[in-house]
SEKOL-90401 format. One record per residue: x, y, z of N, C-alpha, C, O in turn; residue in one letter. Coordinates in nm, 3 decimals. Example, Ala and Ser with C-alpha at 12.3 -4.5 7.8 and 13.67 -1.06 7.14 Angstrom:
% residues 2
n_c1,n_c2,n_c3,ca_c1,ca_c2,ca_c3,c_c1,c_c2,c_c3,o_c1,o_c2,o_c3,residu
1.319,-0.569,0.780,1.230,-0.450,0.780,1.320,-0.330,0.780,1.424,-0.332,0.846,a
1.285,-0.225,0.708,1.367,-0.106,0.714,1.290,0.003,0.787,1.341,0.114,0.804,s
***
This chain:
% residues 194
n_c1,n_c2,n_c3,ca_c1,ca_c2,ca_c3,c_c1,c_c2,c_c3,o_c1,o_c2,o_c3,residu
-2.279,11.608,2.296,-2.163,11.685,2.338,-2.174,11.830,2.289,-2.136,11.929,2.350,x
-2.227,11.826,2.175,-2.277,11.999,2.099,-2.339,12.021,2.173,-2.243,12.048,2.244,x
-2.451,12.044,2.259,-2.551,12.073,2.342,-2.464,12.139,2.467,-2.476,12.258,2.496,x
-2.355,12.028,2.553,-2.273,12.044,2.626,-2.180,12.186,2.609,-2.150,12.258,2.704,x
-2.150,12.206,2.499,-2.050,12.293,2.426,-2.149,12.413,2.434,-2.102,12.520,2.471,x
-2.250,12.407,2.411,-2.340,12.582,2.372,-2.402,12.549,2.499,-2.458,12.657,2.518,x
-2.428,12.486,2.590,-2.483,12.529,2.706,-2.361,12.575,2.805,-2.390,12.643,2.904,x
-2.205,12.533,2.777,-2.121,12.622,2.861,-2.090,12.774,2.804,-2.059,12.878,2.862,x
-2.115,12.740,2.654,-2.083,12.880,2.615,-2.216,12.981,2.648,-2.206,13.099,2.681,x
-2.328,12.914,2.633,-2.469,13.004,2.748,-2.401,13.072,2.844,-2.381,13.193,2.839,x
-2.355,12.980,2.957,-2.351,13.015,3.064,-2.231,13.108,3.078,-2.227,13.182,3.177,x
-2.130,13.111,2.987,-1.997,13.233,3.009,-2.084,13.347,2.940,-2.046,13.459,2.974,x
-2.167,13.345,2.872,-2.239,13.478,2.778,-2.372,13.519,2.908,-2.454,13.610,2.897,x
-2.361,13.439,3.004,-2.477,13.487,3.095,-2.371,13.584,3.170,-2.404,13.680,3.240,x
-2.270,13.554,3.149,-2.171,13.686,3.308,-2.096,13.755,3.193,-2.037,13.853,3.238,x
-2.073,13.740,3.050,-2.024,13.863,3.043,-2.099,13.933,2.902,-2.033,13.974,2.807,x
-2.241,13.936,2.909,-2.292,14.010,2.845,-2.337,14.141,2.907,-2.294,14.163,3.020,x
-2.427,14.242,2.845,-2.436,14.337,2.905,-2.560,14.372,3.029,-2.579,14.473,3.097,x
-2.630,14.240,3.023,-2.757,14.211,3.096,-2.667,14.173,3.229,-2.715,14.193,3.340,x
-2.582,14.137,3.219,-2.496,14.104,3.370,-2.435,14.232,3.416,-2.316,14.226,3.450,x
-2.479,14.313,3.420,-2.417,14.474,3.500,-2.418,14.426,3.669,-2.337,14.463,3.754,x
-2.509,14.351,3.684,-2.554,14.345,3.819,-2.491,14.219,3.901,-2.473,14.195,4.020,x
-2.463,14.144,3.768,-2.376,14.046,3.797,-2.222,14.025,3.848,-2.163,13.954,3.929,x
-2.190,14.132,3.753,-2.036,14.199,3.761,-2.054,14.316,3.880,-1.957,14.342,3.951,x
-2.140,14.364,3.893,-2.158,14.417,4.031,-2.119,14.359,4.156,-2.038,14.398,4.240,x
-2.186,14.267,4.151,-2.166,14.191,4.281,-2.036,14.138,4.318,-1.971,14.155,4.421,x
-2.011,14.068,4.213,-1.890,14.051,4.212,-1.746,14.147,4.228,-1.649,14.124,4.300,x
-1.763,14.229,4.159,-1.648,14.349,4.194,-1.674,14.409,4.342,-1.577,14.465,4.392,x
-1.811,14.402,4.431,-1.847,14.433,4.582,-1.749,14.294,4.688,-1.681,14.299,4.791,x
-1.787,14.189,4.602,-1.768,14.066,4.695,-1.621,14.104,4.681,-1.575,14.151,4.785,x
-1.532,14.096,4.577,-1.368,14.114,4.606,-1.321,14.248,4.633,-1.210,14.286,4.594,x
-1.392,14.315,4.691,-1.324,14.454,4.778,-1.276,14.430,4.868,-1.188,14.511,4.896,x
-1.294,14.317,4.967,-1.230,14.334,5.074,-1.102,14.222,5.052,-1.017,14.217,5.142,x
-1.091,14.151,4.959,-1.006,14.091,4.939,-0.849,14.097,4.852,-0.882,14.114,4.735,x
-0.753,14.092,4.857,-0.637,14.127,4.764,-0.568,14.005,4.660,-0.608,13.891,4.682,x
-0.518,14.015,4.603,-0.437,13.920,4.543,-0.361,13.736,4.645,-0.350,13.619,4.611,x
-0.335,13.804,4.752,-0.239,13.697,4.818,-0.386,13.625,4.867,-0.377,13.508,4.904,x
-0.495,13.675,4.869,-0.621,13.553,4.895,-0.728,13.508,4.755,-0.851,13.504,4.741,x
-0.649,13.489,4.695,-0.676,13.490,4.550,-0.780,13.305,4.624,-0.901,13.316,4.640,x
-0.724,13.189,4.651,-0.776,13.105,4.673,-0.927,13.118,4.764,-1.032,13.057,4.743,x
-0.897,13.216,4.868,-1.066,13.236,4.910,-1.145,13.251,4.844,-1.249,13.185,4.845,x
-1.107,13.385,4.736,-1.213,13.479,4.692,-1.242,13.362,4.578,-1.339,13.395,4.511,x
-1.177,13.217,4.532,-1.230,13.133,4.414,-1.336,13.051,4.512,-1.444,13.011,4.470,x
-1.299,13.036,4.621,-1.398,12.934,4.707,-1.551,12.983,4.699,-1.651,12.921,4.664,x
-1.528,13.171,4.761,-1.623,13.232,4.770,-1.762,13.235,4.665,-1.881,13.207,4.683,x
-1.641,13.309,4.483,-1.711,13.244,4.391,-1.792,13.081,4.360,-1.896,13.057,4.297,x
-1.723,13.012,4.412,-1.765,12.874,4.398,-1.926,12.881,4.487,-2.041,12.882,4.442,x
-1.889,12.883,4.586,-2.025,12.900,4.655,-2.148,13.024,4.605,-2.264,13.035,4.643,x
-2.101,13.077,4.543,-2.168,13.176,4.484,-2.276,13.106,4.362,-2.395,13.126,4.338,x
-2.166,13.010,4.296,-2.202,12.954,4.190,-2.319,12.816,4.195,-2.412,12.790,4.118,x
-2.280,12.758,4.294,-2.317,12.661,4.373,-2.495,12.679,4.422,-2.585,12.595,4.418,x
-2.496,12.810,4.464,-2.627,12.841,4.537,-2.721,12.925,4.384,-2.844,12.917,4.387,x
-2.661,12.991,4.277,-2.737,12.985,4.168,-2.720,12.854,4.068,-2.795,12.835,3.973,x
-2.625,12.777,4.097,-2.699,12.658,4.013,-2.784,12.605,4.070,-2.851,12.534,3.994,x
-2.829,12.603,4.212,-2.935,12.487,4.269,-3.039,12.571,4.267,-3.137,12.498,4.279,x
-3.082,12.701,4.258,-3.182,12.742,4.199,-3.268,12.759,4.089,-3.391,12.750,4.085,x
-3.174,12.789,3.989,-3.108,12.726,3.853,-3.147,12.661,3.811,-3.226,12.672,3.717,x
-3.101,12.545,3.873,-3.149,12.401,3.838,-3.310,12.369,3.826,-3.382,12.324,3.736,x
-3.332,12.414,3.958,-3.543,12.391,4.021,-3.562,12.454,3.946,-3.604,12.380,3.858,x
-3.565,12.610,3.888,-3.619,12.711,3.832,-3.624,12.625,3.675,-3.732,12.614,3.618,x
-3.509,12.573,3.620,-3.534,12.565,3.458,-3.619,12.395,3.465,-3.670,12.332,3.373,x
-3.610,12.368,3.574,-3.649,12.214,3.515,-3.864,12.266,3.636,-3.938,12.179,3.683,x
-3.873,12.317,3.637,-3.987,12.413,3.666,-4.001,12.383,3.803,-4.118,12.405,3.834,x
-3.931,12.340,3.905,-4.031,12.314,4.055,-4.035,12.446,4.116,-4.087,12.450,4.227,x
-3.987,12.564,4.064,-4.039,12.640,4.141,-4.127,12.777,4.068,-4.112,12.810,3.951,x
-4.200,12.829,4.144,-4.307,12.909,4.080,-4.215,13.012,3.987,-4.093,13.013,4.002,x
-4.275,13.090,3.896,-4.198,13.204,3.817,-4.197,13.367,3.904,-4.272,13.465,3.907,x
-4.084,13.332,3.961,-4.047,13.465,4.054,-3.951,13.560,4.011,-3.875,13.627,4.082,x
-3.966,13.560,3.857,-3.834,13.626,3.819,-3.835,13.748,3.894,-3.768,13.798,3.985,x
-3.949,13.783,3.814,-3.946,13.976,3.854,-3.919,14.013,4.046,-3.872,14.121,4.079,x
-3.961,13.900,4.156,-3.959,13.933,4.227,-3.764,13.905,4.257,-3.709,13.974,4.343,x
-3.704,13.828,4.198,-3.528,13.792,4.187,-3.527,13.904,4.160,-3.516,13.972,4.262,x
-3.535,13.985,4.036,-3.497,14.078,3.994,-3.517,14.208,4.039,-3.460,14.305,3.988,x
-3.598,14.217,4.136,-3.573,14.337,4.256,-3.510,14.279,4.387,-3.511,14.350,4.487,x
-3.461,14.168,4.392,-3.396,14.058,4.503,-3.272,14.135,4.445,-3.243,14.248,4.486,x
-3.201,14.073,4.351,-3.058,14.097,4.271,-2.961,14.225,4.340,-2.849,14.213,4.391,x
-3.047,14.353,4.324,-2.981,14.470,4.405,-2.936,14.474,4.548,-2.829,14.505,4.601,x
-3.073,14.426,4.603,-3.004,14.378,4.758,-2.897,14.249,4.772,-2.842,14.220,4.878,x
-2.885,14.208,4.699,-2.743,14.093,4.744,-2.667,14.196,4.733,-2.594,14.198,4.833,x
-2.638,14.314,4.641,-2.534,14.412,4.652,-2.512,14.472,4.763,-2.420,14.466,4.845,x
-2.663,14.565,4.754,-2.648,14.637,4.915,-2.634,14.582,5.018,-2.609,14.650,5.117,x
-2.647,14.442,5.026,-2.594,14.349,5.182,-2.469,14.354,5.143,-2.416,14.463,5.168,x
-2.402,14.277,5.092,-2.246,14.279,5.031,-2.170,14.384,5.072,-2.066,14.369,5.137,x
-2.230,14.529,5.026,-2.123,14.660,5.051,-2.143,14.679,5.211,-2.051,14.712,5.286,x
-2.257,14.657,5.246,-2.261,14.699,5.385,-2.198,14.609,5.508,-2.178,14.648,5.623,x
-2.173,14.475,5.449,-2.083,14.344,5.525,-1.932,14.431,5.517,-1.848,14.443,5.606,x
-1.931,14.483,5.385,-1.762,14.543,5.358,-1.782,14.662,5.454,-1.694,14.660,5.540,x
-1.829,14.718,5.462,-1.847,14.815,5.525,-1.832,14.813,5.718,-1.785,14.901,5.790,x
-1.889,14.685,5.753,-1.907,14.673,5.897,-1.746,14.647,5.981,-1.672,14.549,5.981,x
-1.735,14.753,6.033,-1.593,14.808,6.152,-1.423,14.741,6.033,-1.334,14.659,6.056,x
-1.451,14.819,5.929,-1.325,14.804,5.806,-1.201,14.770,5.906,-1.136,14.669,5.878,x
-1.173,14.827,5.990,-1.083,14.778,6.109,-1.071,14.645,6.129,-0.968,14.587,6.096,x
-1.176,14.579,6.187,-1.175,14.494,6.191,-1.242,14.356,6.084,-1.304,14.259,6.126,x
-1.209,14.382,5.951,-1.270,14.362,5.871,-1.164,14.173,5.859,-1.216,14.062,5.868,x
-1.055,14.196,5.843,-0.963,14.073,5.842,-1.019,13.983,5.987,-1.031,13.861,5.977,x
-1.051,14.049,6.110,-1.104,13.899,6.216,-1.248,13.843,6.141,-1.271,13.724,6.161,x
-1.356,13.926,6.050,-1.461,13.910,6.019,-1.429,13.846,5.916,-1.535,13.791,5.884,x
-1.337,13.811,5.827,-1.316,13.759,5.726,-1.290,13.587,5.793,-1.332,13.483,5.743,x
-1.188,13.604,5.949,-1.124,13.511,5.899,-1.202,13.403,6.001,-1.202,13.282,5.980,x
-1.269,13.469,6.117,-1.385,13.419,6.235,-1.570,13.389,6.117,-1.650,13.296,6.121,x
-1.570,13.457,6.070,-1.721,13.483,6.040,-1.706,13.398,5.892,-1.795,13.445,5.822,x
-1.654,13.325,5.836,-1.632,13.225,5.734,-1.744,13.153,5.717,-1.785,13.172,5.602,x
-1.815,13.076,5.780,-1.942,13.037,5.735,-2.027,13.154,5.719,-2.091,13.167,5.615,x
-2.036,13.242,5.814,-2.162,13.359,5.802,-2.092,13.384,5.589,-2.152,13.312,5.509,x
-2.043,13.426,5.563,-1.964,13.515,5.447,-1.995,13.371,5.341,-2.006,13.390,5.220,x
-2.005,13.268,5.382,-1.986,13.157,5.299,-2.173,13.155,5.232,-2.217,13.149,5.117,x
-2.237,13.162,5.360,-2.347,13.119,5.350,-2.467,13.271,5.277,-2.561,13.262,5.197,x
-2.402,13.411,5.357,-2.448,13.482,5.233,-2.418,13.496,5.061,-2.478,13.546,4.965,x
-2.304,13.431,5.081,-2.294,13.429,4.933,-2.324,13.319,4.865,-2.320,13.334,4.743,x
-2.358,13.193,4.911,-2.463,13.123,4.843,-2.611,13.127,4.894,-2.666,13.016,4.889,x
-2.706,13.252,4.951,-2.802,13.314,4.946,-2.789,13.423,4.821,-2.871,13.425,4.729,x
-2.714,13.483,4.826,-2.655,13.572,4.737,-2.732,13.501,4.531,-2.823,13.522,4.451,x
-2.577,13.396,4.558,-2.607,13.309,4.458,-2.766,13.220,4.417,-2.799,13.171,4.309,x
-2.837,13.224,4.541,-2.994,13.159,4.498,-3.089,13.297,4.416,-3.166,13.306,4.321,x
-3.045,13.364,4.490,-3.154,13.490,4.451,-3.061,13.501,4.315,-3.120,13.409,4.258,x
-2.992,13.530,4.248,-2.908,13.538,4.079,-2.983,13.433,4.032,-3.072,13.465,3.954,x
-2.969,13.289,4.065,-3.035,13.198,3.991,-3.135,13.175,3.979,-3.165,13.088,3.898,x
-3.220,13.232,4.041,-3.399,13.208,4.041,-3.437,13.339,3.897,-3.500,13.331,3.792,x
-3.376,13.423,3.950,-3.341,13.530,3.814,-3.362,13.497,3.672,-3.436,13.532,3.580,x
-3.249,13.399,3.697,-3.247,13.367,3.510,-3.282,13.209,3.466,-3.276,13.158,3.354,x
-3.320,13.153,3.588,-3.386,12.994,3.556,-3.465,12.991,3.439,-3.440,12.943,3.329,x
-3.608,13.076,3.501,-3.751,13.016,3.397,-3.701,13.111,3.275,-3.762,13.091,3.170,x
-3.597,13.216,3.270,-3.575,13.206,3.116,-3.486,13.132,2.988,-3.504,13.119,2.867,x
-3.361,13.086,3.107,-3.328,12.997,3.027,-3.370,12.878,2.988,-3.321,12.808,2.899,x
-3.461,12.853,3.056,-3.559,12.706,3.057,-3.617,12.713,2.880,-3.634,12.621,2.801,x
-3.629,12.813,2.867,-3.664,12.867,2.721,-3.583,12.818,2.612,-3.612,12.747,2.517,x
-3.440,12.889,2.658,-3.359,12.804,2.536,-3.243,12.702,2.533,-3.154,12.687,2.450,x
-3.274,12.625,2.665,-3.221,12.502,2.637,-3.313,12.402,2.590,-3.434,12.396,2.612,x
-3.210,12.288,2.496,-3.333,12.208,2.441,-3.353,12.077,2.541,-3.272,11.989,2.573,x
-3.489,12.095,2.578,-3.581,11.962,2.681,-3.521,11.822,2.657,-3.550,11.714,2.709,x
-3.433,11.854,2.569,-3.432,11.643,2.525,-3.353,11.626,2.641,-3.328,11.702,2.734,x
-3.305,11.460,2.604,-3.280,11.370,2.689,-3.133,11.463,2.799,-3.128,11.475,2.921,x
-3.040,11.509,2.702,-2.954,11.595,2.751,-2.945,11.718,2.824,-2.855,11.801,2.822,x
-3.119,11.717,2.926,-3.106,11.834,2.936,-3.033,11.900,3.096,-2.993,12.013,3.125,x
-3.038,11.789,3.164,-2.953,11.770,3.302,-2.777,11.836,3.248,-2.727,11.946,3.269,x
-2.726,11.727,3.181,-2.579,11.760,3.125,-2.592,11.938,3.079,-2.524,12.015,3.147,x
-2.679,11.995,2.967,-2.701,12.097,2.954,-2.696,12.177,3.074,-2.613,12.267,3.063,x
-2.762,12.176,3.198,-2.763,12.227,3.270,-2.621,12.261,3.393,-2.581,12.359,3.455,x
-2.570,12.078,3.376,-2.449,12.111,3.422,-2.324,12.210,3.334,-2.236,12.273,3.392,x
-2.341,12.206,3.199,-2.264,12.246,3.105,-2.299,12.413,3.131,-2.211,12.498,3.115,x
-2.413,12.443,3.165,-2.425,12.607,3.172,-2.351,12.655,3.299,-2.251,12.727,3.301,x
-2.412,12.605,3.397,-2.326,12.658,3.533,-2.178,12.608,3.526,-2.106,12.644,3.620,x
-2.131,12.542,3.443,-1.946,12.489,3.483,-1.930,12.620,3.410,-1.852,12.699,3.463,x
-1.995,12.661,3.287,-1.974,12.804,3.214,-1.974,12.966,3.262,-1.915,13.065,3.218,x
-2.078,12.942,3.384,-2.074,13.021,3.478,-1.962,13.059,3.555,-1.899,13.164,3.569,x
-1.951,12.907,3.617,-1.829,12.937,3.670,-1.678,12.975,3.669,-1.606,13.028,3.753,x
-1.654,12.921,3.524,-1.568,12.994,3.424,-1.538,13.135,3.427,-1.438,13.194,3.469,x
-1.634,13.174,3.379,-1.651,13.315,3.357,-1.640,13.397,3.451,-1.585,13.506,3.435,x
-1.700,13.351,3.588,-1.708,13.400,3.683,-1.572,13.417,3.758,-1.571,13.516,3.830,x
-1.456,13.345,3.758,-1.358,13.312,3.768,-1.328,13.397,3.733,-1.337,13.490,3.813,x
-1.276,13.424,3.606,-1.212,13.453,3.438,-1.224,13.652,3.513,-1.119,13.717,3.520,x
-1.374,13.723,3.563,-1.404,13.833,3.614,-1.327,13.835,3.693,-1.243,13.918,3.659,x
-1.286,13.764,3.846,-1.227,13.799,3.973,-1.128,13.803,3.930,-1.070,13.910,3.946,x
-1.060,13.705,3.859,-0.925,13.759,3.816,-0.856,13.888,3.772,-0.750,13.940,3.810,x
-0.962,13.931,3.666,-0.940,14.032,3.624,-0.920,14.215,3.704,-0.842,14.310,3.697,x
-1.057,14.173,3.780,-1.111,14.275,3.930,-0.953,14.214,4.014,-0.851,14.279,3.993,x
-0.949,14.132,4.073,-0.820,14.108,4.169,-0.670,14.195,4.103,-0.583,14.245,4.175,x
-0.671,14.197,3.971,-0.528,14.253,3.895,-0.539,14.350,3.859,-0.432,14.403,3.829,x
-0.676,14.440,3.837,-0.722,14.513,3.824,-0.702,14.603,3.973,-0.638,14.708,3.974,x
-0.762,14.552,4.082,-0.788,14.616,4.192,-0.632,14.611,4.254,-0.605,14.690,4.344,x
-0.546,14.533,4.214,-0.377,14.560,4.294,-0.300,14.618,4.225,-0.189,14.620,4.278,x
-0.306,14.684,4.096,-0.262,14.756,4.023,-0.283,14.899,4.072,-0.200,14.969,4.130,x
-0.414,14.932,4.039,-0.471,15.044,4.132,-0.412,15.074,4.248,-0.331,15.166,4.259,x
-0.450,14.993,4.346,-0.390,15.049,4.468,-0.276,15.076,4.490,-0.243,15.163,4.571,x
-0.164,14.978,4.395,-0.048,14.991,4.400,-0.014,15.126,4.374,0.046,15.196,4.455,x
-0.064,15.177,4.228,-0.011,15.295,4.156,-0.085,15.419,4.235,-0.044,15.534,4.222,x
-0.207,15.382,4.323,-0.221,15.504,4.385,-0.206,15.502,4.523,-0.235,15.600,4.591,x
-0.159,15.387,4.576,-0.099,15.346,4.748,-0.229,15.370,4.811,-0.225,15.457,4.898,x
-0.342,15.318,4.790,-0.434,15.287,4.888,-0.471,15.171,4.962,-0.505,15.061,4.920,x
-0.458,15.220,5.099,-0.476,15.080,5.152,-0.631,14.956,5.120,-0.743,14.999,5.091,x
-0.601,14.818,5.133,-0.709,14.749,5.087,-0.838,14.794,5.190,-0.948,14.758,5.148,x
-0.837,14.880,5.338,-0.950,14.879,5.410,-1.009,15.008,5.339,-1.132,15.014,5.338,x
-0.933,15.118,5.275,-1.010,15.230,5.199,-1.059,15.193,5.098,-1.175,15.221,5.067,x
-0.975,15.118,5.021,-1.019,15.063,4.890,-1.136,15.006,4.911,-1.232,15.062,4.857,x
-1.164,14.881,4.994,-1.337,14.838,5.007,-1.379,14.948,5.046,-1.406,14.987,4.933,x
-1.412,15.040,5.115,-1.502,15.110,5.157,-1.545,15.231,5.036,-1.657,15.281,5.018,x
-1.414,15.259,4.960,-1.450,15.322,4.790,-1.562,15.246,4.716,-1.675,15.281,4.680,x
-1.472,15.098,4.700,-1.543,15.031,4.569,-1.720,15.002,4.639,-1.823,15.026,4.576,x
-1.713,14.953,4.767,-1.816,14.886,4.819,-1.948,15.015,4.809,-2.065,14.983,4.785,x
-1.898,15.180,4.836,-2.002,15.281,4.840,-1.996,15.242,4.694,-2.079,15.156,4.664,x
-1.913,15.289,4.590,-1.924,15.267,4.477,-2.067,15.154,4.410,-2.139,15.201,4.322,x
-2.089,15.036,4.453,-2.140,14.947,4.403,-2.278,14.986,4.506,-2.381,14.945,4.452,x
-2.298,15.037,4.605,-2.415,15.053,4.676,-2.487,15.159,4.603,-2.609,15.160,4.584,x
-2.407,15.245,4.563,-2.491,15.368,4.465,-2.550,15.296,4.342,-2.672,15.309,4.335,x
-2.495,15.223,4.244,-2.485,15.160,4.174,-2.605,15.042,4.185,-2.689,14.999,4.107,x
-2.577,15.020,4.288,-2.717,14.905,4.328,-2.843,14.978,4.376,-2.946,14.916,4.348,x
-2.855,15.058,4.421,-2.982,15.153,4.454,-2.978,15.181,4.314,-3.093,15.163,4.274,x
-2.900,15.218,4.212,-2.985,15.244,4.093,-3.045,15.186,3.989,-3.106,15.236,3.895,x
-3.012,15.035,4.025,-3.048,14.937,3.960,-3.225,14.874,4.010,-3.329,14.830,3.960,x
-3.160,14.912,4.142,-3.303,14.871,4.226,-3.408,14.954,4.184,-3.510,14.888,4.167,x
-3.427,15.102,4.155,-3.496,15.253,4.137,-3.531,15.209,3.966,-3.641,15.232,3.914,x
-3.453,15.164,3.917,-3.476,15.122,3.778,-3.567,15.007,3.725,-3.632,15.006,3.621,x
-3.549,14.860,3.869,-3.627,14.801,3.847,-3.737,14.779,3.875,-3.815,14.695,3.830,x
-3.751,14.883,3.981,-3.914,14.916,4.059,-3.988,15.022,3.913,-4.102,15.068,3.922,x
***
């Protein structure tokens, strides 16, 4: 159960340490187009987010798949720059694309989520311990993930309706701020990791 306990607390120290810039990136891109009163999507969204880096995750630490970090880790930026540029496509009509295009939005963001988890698989494979517990470990890191991951949108969602409130911007300017915002931001992450 100790094992259980430090592999969820792994996984909340994987999203809010400072190696997760890119993490919290994405995430503050993915809830731009969303507000408070869809607070239940944007947890689904996360979920699937979470979902598609634990099953990478998973292969990556228990080894079936080759060591591709470095190539994840120039992957990582483009889940951003797709992200801002989805926020970005006819802001007008951004609510029929939200509410018609639900699998498309579902399914990049657990693509999204594979490319994050292939990322940090073969290193955490490192410091979880191999024994018999190491499946549970694994579930115990991603439920930690998901935690955390949570624990962020919340914050970005109360964060981001505060804002707009106190400066009356509508939510279709607001994505198109935060979303350039995180595209600059992601080209410089990308320029950094090349």
């Amino acid at each position: 159960m100790n094992q259980i306990l430090q592999a969820f607390s792994e996984g909340m120290a994987h999203i809010f340490c400072l190696d997760a810039v890119d993490h919290i990136l994405f995430l503050l891109v993915l809830c731009a187009s969303y507000d408070y009163s869809m607070l239940k999507r944007i947890f689904w969204l996360v979920t699937a987010f979470t979902i598609g880096h634990a099953f990478t995750f998973v292969l990556s630490a228990l080894g079936y798949t080759p060591s591709v970090r470095s190539w994840a880790e120039i992957m990582i930026p483009f889940t951003i720059l797709i992200t801002a540029i989805v926020n970005w496509y006819k802001p007008e009509r951004q609510k029929d694309l939200i509410e018609k295009g639900k699998t498309l939005i579902y399914l990049l963001t657990i693509s999204c989520g594979s490319i994050h988890g292939l990322a940090i698989g073969s290193m955490i494979r490192i410091k979880l311990d191999p024994g018999e517990n190491f499946i549970s470990q694994l579930i115990g890191f991603n439920l930690g993930v998901e935690v955390a991951q949570i624990a962020v949108v919340v914050l970005i969602l109360a964060t981001q309706r505060s804002l707009r409130g106190l400066l009356r911007i509508k939510l279709v300017h607001w994505k198109i701020g935060v979303s350039g915002i995180g595209f600059g931001a992601a080209l410089l992450i990308l320029l950094d990791t090349l």
